[in-house]
DRENTORKOL-3810 file (N, C-alpha, C; in nm, 4 decimals):
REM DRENTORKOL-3810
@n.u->0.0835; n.v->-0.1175; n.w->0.0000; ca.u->0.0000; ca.v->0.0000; ca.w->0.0000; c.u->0.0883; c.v->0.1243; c.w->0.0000
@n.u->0.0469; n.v->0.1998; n.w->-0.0795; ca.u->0.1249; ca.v->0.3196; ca.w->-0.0982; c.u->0.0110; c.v->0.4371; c.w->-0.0866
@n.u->0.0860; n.v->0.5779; n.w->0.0863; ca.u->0.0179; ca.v->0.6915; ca.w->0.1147; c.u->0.1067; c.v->0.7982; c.w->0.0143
@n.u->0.0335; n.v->0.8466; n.w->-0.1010; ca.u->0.1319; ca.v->0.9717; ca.w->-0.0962; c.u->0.0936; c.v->1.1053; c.w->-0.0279
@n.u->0.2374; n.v->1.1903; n.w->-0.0030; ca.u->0.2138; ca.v->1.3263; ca.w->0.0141; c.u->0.2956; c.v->1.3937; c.w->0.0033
@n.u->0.3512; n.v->1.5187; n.w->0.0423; ca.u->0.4184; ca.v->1.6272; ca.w->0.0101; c.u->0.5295; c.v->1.6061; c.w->0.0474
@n.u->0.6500; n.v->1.6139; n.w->-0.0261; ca.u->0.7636; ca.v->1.6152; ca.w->0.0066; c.u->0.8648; c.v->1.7343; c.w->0.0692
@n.u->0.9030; n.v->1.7190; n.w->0.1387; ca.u->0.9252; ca.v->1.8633; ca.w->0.2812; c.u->1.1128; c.v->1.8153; c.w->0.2449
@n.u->1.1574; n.v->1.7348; n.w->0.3055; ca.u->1.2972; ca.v->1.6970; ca.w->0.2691; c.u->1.3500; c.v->1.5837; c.w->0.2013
@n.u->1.3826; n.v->1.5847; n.w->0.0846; ca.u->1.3950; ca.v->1.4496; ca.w->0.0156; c.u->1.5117; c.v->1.3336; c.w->0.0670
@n.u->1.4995; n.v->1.2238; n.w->0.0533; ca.u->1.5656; ca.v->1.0955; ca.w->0.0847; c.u->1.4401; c.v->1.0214; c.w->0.1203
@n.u->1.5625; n.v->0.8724; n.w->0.1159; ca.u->1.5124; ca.v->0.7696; ca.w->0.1062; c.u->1.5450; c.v->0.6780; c.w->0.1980
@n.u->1.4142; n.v->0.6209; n.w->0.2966; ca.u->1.4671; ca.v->0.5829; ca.w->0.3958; c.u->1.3437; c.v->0.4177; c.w->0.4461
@n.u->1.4236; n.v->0.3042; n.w->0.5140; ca.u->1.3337; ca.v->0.1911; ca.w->0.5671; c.u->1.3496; c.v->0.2079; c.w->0.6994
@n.u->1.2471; n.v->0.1555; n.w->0.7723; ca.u->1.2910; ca.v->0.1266; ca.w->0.8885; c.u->1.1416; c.v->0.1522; c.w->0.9635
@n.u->1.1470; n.v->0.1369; n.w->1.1082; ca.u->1.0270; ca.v->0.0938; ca.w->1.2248; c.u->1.0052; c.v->0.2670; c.w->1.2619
@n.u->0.8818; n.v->0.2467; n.w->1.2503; ca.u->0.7330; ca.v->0.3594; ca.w->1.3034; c.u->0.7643; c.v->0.3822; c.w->1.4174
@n.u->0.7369; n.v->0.5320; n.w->1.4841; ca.u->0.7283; ca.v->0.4986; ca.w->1.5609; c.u->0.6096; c.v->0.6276; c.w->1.5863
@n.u->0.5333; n.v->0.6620; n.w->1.6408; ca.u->0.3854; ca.v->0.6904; ca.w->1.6363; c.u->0.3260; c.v->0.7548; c.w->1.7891
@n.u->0.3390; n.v->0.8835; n.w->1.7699; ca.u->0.2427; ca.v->0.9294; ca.w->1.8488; c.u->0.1577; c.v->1.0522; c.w->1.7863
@n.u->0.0221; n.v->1.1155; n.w->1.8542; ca.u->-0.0490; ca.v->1.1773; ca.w->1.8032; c.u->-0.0615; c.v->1.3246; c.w->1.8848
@n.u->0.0280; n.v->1.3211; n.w->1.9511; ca.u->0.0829; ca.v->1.4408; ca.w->2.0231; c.u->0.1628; c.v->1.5072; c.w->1.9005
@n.u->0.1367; n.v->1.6505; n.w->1.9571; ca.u->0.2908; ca.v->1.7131; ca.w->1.9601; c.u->0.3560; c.v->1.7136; c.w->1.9472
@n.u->0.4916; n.v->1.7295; n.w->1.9117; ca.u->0.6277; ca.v->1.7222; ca.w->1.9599; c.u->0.7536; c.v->1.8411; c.w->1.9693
@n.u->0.7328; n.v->1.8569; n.w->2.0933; ca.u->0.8772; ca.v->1.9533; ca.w->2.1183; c.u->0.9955; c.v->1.9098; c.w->2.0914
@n.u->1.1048; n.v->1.9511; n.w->2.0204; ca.u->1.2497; ca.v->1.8891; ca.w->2.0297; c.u->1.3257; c.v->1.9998; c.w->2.1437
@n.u->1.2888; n.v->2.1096; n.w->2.1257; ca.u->1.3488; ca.v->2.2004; ca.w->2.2133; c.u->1.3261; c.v->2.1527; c.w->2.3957
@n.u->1.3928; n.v->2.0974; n.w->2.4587; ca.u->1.3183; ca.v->2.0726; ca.w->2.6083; c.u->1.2482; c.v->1.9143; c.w->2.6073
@n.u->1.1470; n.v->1.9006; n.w->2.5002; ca.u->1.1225; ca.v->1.7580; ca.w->2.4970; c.u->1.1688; c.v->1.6239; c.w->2.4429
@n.u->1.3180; n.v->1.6606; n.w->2.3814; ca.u->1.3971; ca.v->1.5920; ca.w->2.3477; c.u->1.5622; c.v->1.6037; c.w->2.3873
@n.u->1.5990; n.v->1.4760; n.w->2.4526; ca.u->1.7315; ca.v->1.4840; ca.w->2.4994; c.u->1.8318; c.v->1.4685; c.w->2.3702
@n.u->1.8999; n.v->1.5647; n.w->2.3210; ca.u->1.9840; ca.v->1.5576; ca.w->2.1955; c.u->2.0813; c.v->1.4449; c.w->2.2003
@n.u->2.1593; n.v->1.4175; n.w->2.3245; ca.u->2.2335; ca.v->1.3516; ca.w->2.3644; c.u->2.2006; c.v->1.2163; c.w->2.3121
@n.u->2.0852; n.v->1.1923; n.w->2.3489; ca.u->2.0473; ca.v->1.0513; ca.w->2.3986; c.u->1.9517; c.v->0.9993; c.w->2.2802
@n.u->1.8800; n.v->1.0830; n.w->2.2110; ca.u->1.7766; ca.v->1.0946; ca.w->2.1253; c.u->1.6033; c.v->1.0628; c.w->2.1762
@n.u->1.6322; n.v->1.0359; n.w->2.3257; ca.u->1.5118; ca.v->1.0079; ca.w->2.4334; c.u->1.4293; c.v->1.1201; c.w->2.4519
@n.u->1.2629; n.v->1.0628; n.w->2.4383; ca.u->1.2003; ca.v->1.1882; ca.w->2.4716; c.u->1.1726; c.v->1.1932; c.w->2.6274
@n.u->1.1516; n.v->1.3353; n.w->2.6438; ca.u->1.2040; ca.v->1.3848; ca.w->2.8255; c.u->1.0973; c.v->1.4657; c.w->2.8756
@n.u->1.0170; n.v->1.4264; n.w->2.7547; ca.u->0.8813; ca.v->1.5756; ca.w->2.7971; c.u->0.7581; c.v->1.5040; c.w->2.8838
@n.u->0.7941; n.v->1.5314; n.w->2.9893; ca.u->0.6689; ca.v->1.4897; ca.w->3.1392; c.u->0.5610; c.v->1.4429; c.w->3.0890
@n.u->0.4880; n.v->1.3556; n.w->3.0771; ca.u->0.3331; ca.v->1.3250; ca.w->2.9960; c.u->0.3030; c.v->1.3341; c.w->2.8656
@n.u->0.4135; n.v->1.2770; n.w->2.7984; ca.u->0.4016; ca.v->1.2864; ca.w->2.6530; c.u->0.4259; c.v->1.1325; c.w->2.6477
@n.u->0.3220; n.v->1.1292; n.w->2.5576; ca.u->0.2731; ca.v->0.9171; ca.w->2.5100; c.u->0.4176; c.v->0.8839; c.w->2.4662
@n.u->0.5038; n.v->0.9550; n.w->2.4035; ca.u->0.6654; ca.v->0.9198; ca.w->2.3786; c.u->0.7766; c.v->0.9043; c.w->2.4628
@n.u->0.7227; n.v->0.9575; n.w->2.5859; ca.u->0.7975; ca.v->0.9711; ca.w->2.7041; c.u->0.9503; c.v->0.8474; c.w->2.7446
@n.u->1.0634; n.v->0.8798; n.w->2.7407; ca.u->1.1322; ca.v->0.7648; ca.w->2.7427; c.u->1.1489; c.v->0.6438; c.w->2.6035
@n.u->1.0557; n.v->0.7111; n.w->2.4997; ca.u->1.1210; ca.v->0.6357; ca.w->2.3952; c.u->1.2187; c.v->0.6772; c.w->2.3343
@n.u->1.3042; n.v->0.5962; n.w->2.2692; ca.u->1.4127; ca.v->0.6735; ca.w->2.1910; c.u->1.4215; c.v->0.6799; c.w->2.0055
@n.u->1.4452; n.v->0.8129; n.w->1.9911; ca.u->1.3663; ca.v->0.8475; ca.w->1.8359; c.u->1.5038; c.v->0.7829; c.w->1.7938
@n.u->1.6152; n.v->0.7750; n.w->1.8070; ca.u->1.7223; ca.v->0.6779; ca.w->1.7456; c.u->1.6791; c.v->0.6334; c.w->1.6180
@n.u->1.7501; n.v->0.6173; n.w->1.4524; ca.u->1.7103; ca.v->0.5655; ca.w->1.3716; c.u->1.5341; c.v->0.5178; c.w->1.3329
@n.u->1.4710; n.v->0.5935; n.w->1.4266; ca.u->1.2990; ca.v->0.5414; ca.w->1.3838; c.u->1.2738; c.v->0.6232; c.w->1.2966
@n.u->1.1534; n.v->0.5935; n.w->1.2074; ca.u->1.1214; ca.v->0.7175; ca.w->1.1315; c.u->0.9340; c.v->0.7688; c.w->1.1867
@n.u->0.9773; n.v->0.8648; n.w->1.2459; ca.u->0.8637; ca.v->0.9131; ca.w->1.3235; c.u->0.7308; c.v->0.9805; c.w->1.2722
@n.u->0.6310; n.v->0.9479; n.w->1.3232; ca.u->0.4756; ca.v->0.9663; ca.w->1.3009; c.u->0.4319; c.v->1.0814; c.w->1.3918
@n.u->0.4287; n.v->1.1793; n.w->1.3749; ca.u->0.3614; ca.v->1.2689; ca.w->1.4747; c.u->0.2657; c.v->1.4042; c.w->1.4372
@n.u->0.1892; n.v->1.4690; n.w->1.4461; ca.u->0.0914; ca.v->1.5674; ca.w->1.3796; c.u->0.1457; c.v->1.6616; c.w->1.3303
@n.u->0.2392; n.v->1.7073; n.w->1.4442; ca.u->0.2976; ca.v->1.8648; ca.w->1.4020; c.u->0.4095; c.v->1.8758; c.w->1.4917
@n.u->0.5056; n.v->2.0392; n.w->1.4881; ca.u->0.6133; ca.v->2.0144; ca.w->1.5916; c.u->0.5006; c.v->2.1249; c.w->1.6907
@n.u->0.5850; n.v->2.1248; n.w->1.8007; ca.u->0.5562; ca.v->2.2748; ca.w->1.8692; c.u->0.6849; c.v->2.3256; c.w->1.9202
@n.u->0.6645; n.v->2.4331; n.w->2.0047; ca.u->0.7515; ca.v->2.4975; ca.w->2.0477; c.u->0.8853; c.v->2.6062; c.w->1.9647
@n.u->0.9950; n.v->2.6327; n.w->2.0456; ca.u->1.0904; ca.v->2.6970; ca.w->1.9886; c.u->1.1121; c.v->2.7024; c.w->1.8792
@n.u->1.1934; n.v->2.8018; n.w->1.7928; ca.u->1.1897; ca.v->2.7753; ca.w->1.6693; c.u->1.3970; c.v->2.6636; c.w->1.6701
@n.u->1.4449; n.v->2.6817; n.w->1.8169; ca.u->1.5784; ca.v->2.6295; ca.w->1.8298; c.u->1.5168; c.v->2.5075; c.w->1.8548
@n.u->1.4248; n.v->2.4341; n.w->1.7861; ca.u->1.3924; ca.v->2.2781; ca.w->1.7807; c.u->1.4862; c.v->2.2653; c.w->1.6468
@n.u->1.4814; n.v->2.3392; n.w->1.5648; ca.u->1.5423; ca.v->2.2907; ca.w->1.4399; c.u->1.6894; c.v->2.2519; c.w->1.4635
@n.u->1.7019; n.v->2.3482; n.w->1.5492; ca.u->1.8929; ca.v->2.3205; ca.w->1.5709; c.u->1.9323; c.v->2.2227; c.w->1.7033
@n.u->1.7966; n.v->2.1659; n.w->1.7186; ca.u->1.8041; ca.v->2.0294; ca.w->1.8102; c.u->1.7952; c.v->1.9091; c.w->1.7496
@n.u->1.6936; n.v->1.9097; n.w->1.6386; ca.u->1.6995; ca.v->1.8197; ca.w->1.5219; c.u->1.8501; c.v->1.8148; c.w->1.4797
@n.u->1.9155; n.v->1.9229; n.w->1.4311; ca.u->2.0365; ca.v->1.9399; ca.w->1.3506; c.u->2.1612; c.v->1.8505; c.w->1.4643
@n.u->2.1316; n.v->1.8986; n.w->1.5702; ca.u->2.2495; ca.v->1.8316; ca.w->1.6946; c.u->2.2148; c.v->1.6981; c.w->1.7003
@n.u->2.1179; n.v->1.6577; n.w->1.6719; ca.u->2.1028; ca.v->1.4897; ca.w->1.7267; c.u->2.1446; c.v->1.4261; c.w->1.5984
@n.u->2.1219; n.v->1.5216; n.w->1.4553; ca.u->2.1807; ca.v->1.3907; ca.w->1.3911; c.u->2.3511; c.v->1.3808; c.w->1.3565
@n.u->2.3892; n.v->1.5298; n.w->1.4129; ca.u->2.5547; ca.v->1.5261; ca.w->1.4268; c.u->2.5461; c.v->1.4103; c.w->1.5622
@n.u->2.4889; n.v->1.4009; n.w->1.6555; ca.u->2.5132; ca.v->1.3057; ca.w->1.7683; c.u->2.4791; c.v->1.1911; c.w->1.7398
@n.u->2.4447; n.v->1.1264; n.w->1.6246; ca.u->2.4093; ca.v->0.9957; ca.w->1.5534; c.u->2.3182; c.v->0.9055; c.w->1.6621
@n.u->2.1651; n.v->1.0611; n.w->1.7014; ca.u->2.0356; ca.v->1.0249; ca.w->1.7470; c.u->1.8875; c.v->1.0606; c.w->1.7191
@n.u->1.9312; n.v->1.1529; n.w->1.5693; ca.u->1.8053; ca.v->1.1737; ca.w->1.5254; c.u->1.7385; c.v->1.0510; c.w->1.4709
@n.u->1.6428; n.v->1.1064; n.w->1.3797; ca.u->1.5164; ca.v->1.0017; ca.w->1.3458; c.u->1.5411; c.v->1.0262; c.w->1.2208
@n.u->1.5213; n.v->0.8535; n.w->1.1919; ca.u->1.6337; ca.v->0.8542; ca.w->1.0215; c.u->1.4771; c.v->0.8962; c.w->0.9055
@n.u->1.3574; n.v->0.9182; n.w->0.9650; ca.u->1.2467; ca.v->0.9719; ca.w->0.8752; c.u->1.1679; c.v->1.0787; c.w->0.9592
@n.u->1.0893; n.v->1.1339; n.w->0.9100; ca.u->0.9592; ca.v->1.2819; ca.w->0.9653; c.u->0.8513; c.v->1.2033; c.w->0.9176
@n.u->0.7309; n.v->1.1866; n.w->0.9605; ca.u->0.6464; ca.v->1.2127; ca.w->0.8627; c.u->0.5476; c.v->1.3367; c.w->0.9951
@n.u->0.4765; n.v->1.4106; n.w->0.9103; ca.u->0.4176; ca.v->1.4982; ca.w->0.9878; c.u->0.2588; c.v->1.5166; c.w->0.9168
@n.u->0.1391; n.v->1.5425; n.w->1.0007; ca.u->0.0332; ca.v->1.5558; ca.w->0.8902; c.u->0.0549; c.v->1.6974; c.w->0.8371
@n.u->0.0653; n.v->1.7802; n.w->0.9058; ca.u->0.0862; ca.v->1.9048; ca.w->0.8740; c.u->0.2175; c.v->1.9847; c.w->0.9363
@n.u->0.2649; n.v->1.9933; n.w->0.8365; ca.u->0.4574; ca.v->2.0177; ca.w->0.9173; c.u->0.4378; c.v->2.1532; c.w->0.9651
@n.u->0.5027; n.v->2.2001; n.w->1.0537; ca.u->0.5782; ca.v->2.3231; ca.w->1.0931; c.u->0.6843; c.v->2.3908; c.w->1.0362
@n.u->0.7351; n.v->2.4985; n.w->1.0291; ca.u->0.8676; ca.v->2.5764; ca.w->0.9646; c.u->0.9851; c.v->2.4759; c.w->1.1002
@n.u->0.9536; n.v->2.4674; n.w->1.2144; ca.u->1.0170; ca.v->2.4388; ca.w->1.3148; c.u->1.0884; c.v->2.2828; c.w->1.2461
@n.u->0.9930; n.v->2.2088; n.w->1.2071; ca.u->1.0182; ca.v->2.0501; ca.w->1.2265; c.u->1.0671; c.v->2.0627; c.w->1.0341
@n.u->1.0422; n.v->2.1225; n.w->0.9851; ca.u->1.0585; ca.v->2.1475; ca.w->0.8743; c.u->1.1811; c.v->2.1470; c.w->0.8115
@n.u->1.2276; n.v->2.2756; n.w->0.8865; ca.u->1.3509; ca.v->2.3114; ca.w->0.8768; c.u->1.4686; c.v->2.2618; c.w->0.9131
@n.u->1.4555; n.v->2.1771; n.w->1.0851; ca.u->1.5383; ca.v->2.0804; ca.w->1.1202; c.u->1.5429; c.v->1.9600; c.w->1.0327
@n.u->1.4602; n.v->1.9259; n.w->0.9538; ca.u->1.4907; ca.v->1.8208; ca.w->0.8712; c.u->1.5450; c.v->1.8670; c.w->0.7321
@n.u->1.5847; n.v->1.9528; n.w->0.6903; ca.u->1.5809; ca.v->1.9999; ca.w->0.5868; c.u->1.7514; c.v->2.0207; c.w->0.5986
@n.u->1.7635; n.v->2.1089; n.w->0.7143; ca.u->1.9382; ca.v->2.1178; ca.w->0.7515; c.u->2.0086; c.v->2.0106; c.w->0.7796
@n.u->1.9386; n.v->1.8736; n.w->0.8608; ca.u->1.9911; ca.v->1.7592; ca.w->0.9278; c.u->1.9673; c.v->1.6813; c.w->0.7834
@n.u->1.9443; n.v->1.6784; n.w->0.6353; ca.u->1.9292; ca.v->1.5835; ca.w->0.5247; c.u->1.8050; c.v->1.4739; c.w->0.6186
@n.u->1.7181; n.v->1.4816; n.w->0.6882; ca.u->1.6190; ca.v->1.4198; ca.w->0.6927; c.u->1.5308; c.v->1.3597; c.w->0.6519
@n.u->1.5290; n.v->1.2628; n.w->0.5386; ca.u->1.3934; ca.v->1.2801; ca.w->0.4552; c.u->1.2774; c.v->1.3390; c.w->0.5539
@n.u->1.1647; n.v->1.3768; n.w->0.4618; ca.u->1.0328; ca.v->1.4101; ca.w->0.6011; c.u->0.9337; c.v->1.4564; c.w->0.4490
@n.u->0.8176; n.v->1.3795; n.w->0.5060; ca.u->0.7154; ca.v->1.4201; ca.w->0.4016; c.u->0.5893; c.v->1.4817; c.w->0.5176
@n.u->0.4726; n.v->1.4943; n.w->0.4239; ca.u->0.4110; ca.v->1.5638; ca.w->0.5168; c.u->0.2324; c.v->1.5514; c.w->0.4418
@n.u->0.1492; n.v->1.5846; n.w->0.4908; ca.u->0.0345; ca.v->1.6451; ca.w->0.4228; c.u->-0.0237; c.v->1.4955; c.w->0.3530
@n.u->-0.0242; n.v->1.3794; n.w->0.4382; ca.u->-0.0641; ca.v->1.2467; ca.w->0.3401; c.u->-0.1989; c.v->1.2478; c.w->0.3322
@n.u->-0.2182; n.v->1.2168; n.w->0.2154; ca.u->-0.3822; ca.v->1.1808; ca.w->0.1522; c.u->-0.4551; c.v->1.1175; c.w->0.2077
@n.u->-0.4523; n.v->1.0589; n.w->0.3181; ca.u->-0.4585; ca.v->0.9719; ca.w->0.4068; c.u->-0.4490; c.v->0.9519; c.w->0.5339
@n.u->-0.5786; n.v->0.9464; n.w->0.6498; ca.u->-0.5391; ca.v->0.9967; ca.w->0.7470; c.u->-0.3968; c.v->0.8227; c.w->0.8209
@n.u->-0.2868; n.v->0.8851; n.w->0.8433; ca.u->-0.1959; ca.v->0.8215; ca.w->0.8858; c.u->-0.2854; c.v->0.7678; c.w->1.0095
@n.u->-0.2803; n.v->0.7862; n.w->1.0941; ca.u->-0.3680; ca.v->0.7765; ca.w->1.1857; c.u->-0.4013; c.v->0.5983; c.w->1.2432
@n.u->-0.4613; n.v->0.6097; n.w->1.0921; ca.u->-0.5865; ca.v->0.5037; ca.w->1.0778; c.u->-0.5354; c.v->0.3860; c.w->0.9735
@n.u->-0.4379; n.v->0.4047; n.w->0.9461; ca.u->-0.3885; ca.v->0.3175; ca.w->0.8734; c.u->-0.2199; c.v->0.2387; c.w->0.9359
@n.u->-0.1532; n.v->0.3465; n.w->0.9696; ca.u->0.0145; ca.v->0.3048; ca.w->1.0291; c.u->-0.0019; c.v->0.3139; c.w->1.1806
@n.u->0.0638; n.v->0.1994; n.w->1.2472; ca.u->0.0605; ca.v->0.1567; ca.w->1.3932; c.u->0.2580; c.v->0.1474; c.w->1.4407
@n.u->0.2531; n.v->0.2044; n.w->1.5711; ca.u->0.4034; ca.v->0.1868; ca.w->1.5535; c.u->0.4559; c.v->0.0532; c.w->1.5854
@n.u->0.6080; n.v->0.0824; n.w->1.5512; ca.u->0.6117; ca.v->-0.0618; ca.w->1.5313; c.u->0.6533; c.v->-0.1596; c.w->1.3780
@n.u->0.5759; n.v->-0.1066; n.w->1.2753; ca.u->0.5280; ca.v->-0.1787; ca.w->1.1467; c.u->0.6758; c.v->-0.0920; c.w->1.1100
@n.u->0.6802; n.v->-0.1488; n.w->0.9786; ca.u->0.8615; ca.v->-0.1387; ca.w->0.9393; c.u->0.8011; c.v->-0.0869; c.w->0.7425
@n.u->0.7930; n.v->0.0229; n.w->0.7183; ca.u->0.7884; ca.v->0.0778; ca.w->0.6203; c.u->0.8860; c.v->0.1549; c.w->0.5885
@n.u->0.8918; n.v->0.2238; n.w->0.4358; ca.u->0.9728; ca.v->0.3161; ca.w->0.3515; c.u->0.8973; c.v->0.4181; c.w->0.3481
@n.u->0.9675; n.v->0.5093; n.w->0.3811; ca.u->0.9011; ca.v->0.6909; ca.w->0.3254; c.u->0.9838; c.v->0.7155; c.w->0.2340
@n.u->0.9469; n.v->0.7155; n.w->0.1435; ca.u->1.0397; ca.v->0.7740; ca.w->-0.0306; c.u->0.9845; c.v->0.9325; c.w->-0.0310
@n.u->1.0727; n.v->1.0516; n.w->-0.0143; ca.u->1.0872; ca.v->1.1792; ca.w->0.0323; c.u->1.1322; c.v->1.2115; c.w->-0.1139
@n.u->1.1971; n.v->1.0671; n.w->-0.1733; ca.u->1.1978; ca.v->1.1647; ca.w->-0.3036; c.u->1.1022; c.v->1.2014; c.w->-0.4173
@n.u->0.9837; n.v->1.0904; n.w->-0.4117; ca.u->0.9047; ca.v->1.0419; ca.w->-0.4964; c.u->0.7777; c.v->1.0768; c.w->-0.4166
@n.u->0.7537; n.v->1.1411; n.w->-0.2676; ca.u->0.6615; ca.v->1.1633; ca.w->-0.2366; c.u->0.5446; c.v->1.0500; c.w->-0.1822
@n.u->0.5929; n.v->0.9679; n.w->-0.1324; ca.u->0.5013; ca.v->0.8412; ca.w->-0.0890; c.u->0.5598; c.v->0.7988; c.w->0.0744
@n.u->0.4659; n.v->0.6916; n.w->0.1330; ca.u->0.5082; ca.v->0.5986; ca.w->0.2464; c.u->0.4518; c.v->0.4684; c.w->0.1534
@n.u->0.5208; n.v->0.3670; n.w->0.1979; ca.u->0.4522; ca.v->0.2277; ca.w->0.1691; c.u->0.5396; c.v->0.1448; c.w->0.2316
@n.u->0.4028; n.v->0.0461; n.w->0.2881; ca.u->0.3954; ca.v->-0.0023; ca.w->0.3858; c.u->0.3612; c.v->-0.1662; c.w->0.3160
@n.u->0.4224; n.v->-0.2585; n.w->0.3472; ca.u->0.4302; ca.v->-0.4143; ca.w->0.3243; c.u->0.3067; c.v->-0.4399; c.w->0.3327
END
């Protein structure tokens, strides 16, 4: 099955979901160090975005999330994909400086279809996810 949508930073990337429907701060709610999220009551809490390629609505916060994105993947702990339903300049941009693939805007509510966990490709260059 193939979602397409908007391509935000191109590459090409496999690998495990990982899925929440929160938010996401990188500024404060992400340990750069570690690639662990640290934000008090967030469904991600203590997971680590390490090589996942992440599912989440939108970013929030600072606009120095981007240059937290940018530090984790010099610290070889960012998230080797984005997908976002509706991106931010914030989450945008950190993927864009860090070579992130990250798509965005899928035809499809993600939601209701991708569970984390499941081990798909986001093609950032061609504008799709597909999923086995």
């Amino acid at each position: 099955m193939k979602i397409r949508c908007r391509i935000i930073s191109k590459g090409c990337v496999e690998g495990k979901l990982l899925v929440t429907r929160e938010a996401l701060s990188f500024l404060g709610g992400v340990d750069p160090k570690s690639g662990i999220v640290v934000e008090r009551g967030h469904s991600l809490e203590g997971y680590n975005l390490k090589n996942k390629i992440l599912l989440f609505p939108n970013g929030k916060g600072s606009t120095v999330g981007s240059y937290i994105i940018y530090q984790m993947k010099k610290n070889n702990t960012a998230p080797c994909g984005i997908i976002n339903v509706k991106a931010n300049e914030v989450i945008a941009t950190g993927a864009i400086i860090s070579n992130i693939p990250m798509l965005d805007s899928p035809e499809e509510d993600p939601f209701k279809i991708l569970e984390g966990g499941m081990k798909i490709m986001l093609d950032a260059d061609n504008g799709f996810i597909e999923v086995d």
